[in-house]
DSSP file (Angstrom, degrees, kcal/mol; ACC not computed):
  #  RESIDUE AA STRUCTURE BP1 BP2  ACC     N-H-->O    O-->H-N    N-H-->O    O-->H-N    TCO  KAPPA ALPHA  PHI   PSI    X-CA   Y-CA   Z-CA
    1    1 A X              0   0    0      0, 0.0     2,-0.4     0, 0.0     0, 0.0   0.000 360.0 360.0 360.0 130.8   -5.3    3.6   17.5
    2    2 A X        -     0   0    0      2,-0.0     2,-0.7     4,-0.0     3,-0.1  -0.666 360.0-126.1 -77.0 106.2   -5.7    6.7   15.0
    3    3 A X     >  -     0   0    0     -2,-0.4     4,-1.5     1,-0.1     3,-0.4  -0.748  23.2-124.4 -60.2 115.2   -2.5    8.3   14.0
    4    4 A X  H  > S+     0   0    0     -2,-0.7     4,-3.0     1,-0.3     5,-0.2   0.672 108.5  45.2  12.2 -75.7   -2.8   12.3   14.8
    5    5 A X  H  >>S+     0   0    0      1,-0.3     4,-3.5     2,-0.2     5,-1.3   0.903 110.6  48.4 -77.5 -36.7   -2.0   13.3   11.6
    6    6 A X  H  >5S+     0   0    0     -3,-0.4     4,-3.8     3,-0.2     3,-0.3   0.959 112.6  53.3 -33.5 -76.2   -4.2   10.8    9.6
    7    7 A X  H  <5S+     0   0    0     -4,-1.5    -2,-0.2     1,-0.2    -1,-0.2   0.774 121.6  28.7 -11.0 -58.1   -7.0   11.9   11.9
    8    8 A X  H  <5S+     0   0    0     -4,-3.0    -1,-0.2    -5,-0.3    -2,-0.2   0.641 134.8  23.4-102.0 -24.4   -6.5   15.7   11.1
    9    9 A X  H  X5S-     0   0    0     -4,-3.5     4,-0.5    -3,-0.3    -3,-0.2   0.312 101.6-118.8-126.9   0.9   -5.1   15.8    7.7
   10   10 A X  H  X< -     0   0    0     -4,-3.8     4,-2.8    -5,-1.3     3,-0.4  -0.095  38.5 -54.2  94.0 160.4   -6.0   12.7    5.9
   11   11 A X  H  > S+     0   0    0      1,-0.2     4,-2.1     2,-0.2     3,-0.3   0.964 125.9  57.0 -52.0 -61.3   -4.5    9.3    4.1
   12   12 A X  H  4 S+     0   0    0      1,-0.2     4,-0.4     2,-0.2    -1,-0.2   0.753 109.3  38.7 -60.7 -26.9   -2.2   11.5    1.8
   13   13 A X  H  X S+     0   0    0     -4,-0.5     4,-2.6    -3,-0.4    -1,-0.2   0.805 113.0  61.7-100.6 -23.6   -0.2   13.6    4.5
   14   14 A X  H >X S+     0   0    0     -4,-2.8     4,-2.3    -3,-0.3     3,-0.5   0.974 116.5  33.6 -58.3 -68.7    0.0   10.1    6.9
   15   15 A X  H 3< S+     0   0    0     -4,-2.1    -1,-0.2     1,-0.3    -2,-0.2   0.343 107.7  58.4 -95.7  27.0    1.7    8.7    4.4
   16   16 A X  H >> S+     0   0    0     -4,-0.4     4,-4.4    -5,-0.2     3,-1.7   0.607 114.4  46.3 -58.8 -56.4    3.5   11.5    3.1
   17   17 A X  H <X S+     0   0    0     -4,-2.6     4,-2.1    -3,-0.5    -2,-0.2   0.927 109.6  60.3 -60.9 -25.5    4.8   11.5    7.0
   18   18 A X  H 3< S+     0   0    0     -4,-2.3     4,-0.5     1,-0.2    -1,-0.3   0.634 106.2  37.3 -89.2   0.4    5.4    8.0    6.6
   19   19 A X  H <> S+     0   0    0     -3,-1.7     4,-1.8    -5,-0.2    -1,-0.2   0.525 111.6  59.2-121.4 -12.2    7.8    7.8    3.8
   20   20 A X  H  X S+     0   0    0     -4,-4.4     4,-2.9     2,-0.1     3,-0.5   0.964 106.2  56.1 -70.1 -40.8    9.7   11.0    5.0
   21   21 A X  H >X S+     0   0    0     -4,-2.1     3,-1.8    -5,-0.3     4,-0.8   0.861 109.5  44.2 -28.8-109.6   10.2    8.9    8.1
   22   22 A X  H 34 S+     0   0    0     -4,-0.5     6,-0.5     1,-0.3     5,-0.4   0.551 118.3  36.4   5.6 -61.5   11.6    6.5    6.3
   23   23 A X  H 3< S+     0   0    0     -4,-1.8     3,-0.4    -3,-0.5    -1,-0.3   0.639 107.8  62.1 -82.8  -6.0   13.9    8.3    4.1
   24   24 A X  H << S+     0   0    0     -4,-2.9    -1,-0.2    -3,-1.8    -2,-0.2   0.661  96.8  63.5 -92.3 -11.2   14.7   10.4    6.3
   25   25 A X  S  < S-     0   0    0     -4,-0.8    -1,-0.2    -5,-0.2    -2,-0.2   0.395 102.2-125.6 -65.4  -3.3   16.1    7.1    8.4
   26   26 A X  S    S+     0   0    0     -3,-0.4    -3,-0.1    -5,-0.3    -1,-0.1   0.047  80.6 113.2  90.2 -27.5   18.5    6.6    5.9
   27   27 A X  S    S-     0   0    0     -5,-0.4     2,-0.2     1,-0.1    -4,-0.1   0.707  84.8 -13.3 -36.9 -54.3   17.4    3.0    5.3
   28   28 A X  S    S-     0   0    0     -6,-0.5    -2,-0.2     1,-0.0    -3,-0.2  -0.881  77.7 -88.3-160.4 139.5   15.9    3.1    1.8
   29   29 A X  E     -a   68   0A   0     38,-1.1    40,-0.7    -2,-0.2     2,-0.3  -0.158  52.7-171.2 -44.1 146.7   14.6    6.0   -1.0
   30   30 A X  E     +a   69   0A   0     38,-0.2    40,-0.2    -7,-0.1     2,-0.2  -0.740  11.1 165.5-150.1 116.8   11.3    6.3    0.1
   31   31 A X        +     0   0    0     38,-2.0     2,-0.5    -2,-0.3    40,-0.4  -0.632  17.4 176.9 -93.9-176.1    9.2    8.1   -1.8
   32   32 A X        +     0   0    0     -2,-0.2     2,-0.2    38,-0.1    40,-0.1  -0.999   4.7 172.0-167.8-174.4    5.5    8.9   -2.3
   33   33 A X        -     0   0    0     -2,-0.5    40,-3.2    38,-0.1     2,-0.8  -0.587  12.0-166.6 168.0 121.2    3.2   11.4   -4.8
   34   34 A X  B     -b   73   0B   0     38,-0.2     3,-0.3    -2,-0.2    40,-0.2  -0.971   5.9-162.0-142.2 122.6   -0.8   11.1   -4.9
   35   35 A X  S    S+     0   0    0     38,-4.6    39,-0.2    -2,-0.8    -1,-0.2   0.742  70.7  15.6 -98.9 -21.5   -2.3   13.0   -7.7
   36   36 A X        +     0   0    0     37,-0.5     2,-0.4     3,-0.0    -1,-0.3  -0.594  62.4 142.1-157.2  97.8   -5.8   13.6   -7.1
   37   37 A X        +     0   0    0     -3,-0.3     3,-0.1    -2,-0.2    -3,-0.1  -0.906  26.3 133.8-128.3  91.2   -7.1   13.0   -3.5
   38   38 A X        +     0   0    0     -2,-0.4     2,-0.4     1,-0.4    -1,-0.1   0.771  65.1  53.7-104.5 -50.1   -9.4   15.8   -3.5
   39   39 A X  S    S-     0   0    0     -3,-0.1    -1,-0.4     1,-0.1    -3,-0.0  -0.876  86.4-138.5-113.5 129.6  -12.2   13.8   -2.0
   40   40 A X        -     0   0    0     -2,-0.4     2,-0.1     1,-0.1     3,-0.1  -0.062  20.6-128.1 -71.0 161.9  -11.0   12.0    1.5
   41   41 A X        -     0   0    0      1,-0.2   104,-0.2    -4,-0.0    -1,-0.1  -0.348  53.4 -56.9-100.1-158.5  -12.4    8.2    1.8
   42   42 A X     >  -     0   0    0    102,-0.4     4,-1.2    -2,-0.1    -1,-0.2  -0.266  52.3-121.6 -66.2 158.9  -14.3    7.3    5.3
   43   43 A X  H  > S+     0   0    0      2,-0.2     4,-1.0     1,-0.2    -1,-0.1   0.748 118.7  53.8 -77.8 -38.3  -12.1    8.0    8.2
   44   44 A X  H  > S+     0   0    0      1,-0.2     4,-1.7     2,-0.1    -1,-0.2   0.971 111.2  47.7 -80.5 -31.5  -12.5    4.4    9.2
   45   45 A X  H  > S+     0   0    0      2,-0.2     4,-1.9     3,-0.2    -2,-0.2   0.628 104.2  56.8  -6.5 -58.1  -11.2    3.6    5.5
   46   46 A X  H  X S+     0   0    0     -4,-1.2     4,-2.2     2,-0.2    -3,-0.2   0.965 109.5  56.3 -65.8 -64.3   -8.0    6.1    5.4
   47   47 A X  H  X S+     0   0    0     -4,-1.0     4,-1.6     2,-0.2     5,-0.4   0.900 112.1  29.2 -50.3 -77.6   -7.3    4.1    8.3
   48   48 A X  H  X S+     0   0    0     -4,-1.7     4,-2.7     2,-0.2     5,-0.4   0.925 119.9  58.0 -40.9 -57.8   -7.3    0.1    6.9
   49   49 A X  H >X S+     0   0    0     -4,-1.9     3,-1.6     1,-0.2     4,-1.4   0.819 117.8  39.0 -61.4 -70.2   -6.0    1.8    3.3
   50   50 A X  H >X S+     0   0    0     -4,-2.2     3,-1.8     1,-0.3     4,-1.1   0.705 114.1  44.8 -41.5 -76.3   -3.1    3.0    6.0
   51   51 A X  H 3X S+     0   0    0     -4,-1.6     4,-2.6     1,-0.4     5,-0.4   0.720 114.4  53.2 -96.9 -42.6   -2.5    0.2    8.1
   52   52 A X  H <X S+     0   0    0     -4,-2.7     4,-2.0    -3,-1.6    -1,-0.4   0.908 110.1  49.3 -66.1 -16.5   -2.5   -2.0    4.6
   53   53 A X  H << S+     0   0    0     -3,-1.8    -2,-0.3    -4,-1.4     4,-0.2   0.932 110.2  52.8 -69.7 -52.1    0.3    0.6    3.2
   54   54 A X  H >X S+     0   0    0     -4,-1.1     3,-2.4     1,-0.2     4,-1.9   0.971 111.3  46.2 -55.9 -65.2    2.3    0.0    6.7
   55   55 A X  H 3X S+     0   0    0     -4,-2.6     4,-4.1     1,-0.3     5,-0.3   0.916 112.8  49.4 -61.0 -45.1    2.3   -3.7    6.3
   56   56 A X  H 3< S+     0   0    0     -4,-2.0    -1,-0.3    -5,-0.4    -2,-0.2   0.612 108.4  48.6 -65.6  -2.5    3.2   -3.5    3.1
   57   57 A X  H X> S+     0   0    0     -3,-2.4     3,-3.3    -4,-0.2     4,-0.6   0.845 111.4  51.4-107.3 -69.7    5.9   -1.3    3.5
   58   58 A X  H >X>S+     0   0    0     -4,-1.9     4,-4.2     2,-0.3     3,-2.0   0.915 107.1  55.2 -27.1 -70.4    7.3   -3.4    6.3
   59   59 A X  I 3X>S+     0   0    0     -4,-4.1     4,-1.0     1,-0.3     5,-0.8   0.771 110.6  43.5 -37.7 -20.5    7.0   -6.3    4.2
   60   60 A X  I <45S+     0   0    0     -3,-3.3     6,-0.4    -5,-0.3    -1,-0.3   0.558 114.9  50.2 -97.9 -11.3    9.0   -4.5    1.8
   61   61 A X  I <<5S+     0   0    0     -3,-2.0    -2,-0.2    -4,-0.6    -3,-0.1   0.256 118.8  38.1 127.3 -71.1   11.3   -3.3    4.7
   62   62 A X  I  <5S+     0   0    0     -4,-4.2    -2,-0.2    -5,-0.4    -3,-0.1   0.778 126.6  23.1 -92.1 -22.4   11.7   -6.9    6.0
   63   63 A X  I  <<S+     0   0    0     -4,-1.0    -3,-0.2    -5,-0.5    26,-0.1   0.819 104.6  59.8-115.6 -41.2   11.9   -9.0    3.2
   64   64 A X      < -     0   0    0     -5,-0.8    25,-1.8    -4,-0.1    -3,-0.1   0.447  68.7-139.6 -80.2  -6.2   13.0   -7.4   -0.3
   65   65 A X        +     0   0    0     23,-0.2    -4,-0.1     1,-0.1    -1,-0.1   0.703  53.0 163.8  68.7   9.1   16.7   -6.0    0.1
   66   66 A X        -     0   0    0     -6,-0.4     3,-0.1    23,-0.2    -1,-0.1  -0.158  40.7-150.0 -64.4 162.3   14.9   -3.2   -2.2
   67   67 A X  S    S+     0   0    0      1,-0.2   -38,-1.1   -39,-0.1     2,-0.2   0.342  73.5  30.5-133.1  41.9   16.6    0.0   -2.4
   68   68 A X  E     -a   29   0A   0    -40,-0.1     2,-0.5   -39,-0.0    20,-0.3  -0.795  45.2-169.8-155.1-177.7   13.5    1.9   -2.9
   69   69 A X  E     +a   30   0A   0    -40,-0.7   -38,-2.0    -2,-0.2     2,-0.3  -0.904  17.0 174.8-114.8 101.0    9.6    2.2   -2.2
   70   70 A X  E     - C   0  85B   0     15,-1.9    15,-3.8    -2,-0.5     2,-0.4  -0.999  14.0-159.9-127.9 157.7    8.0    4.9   -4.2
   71   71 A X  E     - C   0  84B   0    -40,-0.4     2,-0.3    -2,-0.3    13,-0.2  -0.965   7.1-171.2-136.6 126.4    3.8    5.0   -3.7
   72   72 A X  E     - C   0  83B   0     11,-0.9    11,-2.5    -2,-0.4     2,-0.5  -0.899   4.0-159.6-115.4 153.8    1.4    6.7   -6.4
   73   73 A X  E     +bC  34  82B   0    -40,-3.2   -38,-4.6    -2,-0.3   -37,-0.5  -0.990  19.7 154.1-137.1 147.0   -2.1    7.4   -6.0
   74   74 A X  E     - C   0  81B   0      7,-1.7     7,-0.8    -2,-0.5     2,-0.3  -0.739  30.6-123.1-142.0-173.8   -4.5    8.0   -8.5
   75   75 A X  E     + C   0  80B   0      5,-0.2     5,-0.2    -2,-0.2     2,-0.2  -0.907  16.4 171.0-124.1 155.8   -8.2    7.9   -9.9
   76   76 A X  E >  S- C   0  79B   0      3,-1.6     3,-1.5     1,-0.5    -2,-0.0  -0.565  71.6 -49.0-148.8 134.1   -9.8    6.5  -12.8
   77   77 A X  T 3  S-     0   0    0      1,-0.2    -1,-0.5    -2,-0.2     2,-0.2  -0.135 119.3 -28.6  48.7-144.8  -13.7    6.6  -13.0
   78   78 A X  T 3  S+     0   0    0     -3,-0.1    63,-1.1     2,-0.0     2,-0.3  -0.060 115.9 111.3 -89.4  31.1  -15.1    5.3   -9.3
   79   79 A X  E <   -CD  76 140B   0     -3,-1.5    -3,-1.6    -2,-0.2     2,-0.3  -0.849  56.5-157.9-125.5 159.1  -11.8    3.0   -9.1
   80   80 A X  E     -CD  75 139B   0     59,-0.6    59,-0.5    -2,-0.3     2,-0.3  -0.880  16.7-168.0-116.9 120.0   -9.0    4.2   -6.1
   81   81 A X  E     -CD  74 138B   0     -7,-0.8    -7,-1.7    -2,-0.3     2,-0.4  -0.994  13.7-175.8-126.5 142.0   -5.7    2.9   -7.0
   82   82 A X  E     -CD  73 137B   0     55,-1.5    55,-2.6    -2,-0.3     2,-0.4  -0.998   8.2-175.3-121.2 163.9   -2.8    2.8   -4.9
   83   83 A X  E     -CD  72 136B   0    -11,-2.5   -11,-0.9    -2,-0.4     2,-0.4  -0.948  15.5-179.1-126.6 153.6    0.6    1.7   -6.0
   84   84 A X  E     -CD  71 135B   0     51,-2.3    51,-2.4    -2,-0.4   -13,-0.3  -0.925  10.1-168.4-146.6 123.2    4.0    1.1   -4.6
   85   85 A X  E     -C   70   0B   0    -15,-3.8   -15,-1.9    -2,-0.4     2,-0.2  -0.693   5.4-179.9 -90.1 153.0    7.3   -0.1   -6.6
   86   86 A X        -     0   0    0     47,-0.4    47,-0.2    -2,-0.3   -17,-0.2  -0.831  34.1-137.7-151.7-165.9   10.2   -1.2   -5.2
   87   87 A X  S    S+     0   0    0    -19,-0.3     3,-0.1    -2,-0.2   -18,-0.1   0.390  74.6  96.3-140.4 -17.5   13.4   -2.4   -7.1
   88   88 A X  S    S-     0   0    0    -20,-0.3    45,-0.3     1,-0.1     2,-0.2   0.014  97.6 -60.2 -77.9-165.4   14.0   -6.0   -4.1
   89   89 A X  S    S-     0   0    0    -25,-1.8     2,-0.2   -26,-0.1   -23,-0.2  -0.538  73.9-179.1 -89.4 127.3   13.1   -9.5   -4.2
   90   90 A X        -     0   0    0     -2,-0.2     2,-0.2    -3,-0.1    44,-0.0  -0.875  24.4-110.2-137.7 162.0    8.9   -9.1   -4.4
   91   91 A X        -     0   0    0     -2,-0.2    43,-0.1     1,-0.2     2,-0.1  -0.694  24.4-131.4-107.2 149.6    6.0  -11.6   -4.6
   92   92 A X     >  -     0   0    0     -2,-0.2     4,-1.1    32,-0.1    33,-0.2   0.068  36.2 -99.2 -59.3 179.4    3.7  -12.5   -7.7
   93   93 A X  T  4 S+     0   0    0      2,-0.1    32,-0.1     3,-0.1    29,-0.0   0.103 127.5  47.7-106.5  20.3    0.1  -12.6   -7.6
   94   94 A X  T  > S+     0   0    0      3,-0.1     4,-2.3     2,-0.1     5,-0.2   0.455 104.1  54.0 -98.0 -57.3    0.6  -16.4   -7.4
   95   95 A X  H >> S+     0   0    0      2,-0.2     4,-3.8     1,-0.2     3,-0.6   0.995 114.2  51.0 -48.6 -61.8    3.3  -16.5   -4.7
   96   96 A X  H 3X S+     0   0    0     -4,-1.1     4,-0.6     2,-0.3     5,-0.4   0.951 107.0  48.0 -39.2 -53.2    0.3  -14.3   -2.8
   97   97 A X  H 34 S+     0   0    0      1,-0.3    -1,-0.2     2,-0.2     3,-0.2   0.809 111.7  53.7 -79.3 -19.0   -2.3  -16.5   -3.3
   98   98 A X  H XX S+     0   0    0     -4,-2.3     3,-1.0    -3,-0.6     4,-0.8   0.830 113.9  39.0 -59.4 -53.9    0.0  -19.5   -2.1
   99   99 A X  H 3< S+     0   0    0     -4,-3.8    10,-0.3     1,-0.2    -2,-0.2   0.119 105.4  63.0-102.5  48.3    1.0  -18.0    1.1
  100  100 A X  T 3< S+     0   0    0     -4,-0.6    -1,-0.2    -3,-0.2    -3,-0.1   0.248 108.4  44.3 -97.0 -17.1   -2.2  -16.7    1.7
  101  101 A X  T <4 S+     0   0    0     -3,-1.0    -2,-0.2    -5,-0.4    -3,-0.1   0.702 108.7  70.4 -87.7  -6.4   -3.3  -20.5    1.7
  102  102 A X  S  < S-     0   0    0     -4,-0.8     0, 0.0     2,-0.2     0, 0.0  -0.540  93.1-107.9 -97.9 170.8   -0.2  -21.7    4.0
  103  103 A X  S    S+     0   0    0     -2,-0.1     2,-0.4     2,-0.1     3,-0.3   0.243 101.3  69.8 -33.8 -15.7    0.4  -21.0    7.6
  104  104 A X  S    S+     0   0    0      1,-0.2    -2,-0.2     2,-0.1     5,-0.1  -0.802  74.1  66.7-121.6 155.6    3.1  -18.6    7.1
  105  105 A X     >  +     0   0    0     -2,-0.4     4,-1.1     3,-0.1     5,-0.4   0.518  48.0 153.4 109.7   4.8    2.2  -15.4    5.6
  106  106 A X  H  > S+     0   0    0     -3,-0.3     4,-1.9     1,-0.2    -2,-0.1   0.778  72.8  50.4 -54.4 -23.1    0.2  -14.1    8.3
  107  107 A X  H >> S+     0   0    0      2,-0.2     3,-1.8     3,-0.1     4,-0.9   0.993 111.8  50.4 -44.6 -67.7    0.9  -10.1    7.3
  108  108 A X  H >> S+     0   0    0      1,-0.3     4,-5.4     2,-0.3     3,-0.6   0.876 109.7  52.9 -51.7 -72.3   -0.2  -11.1    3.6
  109  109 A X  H 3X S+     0   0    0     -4,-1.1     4,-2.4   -10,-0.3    -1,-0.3   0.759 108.1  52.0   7.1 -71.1   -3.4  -12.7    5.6
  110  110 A X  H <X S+     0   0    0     -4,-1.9     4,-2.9    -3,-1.8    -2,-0.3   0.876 107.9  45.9 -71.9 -56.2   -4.1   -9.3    7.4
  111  111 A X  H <X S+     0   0    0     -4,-0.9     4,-1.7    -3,-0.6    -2,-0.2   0.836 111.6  53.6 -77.4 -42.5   -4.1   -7.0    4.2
  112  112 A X  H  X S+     0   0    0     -4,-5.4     4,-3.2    -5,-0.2     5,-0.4   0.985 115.3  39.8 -44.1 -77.0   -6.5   -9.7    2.5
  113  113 A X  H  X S+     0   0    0     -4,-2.4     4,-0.7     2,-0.2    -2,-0.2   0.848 115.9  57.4 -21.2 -53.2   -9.1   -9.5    5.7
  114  114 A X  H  < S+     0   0    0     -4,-2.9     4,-0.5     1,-0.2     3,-0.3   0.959 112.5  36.7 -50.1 -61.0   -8.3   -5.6    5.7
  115  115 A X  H ><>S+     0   0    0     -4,-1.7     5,-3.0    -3,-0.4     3,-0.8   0.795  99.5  69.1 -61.1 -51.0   -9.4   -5.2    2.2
  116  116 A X  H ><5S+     0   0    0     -4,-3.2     3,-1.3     3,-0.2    -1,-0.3   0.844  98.2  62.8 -35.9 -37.4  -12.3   -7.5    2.1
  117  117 A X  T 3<5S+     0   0    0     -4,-0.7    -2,-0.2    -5,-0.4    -1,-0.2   0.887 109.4  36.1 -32.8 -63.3  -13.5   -4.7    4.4
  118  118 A X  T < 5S-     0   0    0     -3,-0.8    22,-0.4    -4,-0.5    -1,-0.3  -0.168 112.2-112.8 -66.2  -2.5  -13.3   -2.2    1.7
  119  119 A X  T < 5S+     0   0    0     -3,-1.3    21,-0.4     1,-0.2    -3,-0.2   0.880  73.3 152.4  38.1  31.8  -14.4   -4.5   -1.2
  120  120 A X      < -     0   0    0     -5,-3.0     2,-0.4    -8,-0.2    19,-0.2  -0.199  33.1-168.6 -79.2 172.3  -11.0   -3.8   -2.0
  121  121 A X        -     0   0    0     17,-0.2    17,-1.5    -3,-0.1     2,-0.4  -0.970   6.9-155.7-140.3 174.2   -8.7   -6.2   -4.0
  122  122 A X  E     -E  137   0B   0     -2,-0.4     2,-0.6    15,-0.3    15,-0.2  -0.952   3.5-158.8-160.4 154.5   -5.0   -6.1   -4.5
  123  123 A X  E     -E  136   0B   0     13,-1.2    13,-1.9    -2,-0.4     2,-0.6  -0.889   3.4-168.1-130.2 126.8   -2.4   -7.3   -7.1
  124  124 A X  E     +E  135   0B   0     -2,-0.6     2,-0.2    11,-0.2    11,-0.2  -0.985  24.9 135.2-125.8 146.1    1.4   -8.1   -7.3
  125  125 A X  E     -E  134   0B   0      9,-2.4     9,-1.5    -2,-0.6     2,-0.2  -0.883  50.3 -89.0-148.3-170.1    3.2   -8.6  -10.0
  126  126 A X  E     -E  133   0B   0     -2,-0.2     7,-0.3     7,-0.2     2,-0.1  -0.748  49.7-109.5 -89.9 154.1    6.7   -7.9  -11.9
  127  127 A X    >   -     0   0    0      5,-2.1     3,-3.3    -2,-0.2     4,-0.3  -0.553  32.0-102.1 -71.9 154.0    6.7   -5.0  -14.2
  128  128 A X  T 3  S+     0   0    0      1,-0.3     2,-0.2    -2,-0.1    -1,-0.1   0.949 122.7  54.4 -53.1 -47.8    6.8   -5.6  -17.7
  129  129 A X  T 3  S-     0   0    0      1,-0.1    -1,-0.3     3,-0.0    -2,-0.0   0.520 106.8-127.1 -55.0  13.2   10.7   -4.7  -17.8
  130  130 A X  S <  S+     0   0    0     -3,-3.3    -1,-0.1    -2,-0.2     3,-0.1   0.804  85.2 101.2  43.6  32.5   11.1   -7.3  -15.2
  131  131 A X  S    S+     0   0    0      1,-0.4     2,-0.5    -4,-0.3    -1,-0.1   0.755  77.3  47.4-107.0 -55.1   13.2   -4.7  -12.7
  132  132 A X        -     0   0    0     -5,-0.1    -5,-2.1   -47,-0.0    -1,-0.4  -0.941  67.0-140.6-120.6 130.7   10.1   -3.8  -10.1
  133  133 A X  E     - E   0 126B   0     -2,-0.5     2,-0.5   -45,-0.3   -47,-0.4  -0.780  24.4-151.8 -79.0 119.0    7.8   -5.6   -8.3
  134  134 A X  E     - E   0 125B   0     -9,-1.5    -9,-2.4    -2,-0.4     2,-0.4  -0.800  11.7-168.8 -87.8  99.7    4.4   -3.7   -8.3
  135  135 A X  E     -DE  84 124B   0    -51,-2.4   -51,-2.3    -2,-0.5     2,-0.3  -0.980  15.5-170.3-110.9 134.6    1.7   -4.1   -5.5
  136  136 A X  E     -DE  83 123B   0    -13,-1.9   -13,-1.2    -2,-0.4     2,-0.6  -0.952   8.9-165.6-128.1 123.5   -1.5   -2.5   -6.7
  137  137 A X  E     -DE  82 122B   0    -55,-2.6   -55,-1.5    -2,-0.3   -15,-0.3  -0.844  12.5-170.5-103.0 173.0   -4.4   -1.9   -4.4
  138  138 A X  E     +D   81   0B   0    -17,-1.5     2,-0.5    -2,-0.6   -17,-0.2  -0.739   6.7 175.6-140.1  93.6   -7.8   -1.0   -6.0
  139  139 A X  E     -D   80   0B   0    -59,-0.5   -59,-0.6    -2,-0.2   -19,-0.1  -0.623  34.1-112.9-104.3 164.2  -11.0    0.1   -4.6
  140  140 A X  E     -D   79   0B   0     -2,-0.5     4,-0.4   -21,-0.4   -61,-0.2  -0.460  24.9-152.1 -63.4 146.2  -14.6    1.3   -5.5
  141  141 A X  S    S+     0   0    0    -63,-1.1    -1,-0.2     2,-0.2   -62,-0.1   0.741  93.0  52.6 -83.9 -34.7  -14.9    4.9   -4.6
  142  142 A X  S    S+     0   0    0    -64,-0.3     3,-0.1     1,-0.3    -1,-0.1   0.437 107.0  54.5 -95.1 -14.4  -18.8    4.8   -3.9
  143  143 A X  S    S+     0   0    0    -65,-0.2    -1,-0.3     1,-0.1    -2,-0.2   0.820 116.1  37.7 -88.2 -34.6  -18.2    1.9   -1.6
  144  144 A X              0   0    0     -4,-0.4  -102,-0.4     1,-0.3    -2,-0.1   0.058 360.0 360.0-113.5  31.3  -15.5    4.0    0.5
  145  145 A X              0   0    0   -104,-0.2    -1,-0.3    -3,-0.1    -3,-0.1   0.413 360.0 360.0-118.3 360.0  -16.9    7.5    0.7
């Protein structure tokens, strides 16, 4: 199922909606800010890029105590990046690649699967200051277009 607004306005104003939701629930800062999405990806694309953003968010949500989520997007050359910081308890790109092998992890699972779609890849780590945990997703442009 297609969210509306995705559908009719694109990845950037779904999750624009999805992080006023959010903040506007009081839970956690939620923020978001996407600096050059001039050219939409495939419609079936917006959609996995979304649905990994949701999981991740949840994860972030369910698991990290953070108290906030801000999400950039950007370009560089043919590469797609999104990003999301958060300030809670966050996984490595080791931790990932461990419960992507274990039974338990099944979200983590789901966003791999998702992304393989996409020839996408994605990365957590800590930030160098050691404060925020950093998930970064990255795809080809010419693959998603």
């Amino acid at each position: 199922l297609m969210p509306p607004t995705l559908k009719n306005f694109g990845l950037e104003s779904a999750v624009n909606d999805q992080f006023q939701k959010i903040s506007s629930s009081g839970i956690i800062n939620a923020s978001c800010r996407f600096h050059d999405y001039k050219e939409r990806l495939q419609t079936d694309n917006e959609l996995i890029v979304f649905r990994v953003i949701q999981e991740l968010i949840n994860n972030i949500l369910k698991h990290s105590n953070a108290s906030f989520i801000h999400l950039t997007q950007n370009t560089n050359g043919n590469k797609f990046y999104i990003r999301m910081h958060h300030d809670g308890k966050g996984i490595t790109q080791a931790d990932f690649e461990r419960m992507n092998k274990s039974a338990a992890g099944l979200g983590l699972k789901n966003i791999q699967s998702r992304l393989k779609v996409l020839h996408g890849r994605i990365f957590f780590e800590k930030d160098a200051s050691q404060t925020y945990y950093k998930v970064t997703i990255e795809l080809n442009r010419e693959d998603n277009h």
